[in-house]
Residue frames as a rotation matrix with the C-alpha (Angstrom) as fourth column:
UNK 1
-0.726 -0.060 0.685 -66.47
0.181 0.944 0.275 59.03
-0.664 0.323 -0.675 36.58
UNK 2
0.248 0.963 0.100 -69.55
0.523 -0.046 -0.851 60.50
-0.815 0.264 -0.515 34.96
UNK 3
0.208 -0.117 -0.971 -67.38
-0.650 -0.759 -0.048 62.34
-0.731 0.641 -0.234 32.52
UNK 4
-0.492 -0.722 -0.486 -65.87
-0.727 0.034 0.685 59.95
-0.478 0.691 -0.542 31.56
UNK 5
-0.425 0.584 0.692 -68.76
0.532 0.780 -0.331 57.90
-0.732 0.227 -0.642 30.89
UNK 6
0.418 0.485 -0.768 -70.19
-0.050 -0.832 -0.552 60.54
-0.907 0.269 -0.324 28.90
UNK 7
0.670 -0.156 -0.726 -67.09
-0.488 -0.830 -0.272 61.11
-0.560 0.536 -0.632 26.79
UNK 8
-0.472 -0.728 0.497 -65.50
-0.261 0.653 0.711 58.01
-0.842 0.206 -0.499 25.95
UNK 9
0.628 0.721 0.295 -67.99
0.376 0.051 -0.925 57.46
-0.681 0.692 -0.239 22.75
UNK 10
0.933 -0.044 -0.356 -66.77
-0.242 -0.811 -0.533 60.66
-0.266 0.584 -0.767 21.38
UNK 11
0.146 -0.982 0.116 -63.23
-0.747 -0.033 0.664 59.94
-0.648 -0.184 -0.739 22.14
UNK 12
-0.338 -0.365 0.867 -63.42
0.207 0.870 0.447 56.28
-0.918 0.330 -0.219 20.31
UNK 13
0.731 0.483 0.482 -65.97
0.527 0.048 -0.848 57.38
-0.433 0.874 -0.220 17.47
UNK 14
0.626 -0.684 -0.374 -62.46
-0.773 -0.606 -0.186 60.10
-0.100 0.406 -0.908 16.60
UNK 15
-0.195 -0.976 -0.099 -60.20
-0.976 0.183 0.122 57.44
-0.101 0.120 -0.988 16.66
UNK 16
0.448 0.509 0.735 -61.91
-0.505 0.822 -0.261 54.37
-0.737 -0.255 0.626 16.03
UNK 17
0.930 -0.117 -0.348 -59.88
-0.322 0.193 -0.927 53.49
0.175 0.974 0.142 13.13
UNK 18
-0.366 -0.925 0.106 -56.50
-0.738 0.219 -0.638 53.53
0.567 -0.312 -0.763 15.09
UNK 19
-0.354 0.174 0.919 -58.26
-0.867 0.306 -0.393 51.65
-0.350 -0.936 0.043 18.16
UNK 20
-0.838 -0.061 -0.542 -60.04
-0.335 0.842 0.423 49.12
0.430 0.536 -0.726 16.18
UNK 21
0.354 0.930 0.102 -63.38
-0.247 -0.012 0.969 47.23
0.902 -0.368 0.226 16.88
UNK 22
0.006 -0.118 -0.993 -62.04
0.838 0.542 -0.059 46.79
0.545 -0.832 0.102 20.74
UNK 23
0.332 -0.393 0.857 -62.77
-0.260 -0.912 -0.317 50.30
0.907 -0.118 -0.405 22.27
UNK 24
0.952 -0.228 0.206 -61.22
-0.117 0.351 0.929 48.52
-0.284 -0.908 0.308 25.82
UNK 25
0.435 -0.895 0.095 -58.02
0.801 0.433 0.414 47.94
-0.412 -0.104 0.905 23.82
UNK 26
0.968 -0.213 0.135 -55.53
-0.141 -0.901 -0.410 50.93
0.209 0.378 -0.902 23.70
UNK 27
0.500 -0.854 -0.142 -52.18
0.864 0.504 0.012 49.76
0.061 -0.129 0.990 22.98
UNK 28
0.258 -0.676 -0.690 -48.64
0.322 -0.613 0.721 51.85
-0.911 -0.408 0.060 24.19
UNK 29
-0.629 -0.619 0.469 -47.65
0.585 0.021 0.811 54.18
-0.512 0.785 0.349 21.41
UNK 30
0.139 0.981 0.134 -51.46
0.988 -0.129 -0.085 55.17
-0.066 0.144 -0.987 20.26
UNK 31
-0.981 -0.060 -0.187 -51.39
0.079 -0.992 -0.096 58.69
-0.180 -0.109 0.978 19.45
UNK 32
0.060 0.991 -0.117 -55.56
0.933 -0.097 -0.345 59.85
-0.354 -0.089 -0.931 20.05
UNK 33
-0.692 0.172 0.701 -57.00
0.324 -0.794 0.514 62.50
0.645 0.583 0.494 17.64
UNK 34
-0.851 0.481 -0.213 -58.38
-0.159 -0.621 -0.767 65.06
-0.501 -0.619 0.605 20.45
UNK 35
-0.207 0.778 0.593 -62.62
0.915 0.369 -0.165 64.75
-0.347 0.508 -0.788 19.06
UNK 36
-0.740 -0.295 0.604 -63.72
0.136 -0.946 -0.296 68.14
0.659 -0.137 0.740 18.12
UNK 37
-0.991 0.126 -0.043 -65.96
0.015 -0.214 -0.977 69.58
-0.132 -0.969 0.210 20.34
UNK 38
-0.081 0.965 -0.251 -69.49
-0.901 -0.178 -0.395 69.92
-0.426 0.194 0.884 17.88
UNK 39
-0.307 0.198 -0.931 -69.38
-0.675 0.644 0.360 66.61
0.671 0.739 -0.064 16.86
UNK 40
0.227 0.405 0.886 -71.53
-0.952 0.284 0.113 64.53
-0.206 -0.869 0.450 19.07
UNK 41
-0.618 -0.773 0.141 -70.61
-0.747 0.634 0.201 61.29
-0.245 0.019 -0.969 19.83
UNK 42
-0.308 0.693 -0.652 -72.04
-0.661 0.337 0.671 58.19
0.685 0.637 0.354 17.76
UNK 43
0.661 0.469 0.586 -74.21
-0.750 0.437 0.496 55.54
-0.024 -0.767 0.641 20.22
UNK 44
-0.416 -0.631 -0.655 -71.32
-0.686 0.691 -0.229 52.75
0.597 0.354 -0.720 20.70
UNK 45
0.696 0.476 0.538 -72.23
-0.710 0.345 0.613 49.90
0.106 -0.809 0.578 22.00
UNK 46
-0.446 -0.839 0.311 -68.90
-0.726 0.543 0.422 47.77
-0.523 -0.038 -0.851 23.27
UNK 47
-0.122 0.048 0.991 -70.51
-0.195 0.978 -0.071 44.29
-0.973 -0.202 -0.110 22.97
UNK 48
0.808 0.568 0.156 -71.38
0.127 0.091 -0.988 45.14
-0.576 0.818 0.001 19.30
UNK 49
0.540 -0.828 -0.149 -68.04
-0.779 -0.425 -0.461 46.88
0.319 0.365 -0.875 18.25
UNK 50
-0.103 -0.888 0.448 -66.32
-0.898 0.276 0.342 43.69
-0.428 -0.367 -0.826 19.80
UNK 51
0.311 0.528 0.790 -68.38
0.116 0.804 -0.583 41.11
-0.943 0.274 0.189 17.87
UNK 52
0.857 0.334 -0.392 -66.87
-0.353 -0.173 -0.919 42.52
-0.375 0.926 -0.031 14.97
């Protein structure tokens, strides 16, 4: 579970355009853009990224 806390940031800040301001909502079909690996992940914060 700690990874994936860690790495879910990285994972939405790469695809945050397909996903939209809900990173909780990943609809069937979604193809995710793998992050690369040096690109640290920006600070999301859900409750902010869903207010939007």
């Amino acid at each position: 579970m700690q990874d994936i806390a860690e790495e879910w940031p990285r994972w939405y800040a790469a695809n945050r355009e397909l996903i939209g301001p809900d990173p909780d909502l990943i609809l069937p079909g979604q193809e995710l853009r793998i992050p690369a690996a040096d690109v640290p992940a920006e600070q999301v914060d859900p409750a902010r990224e869903s207010a939007r």
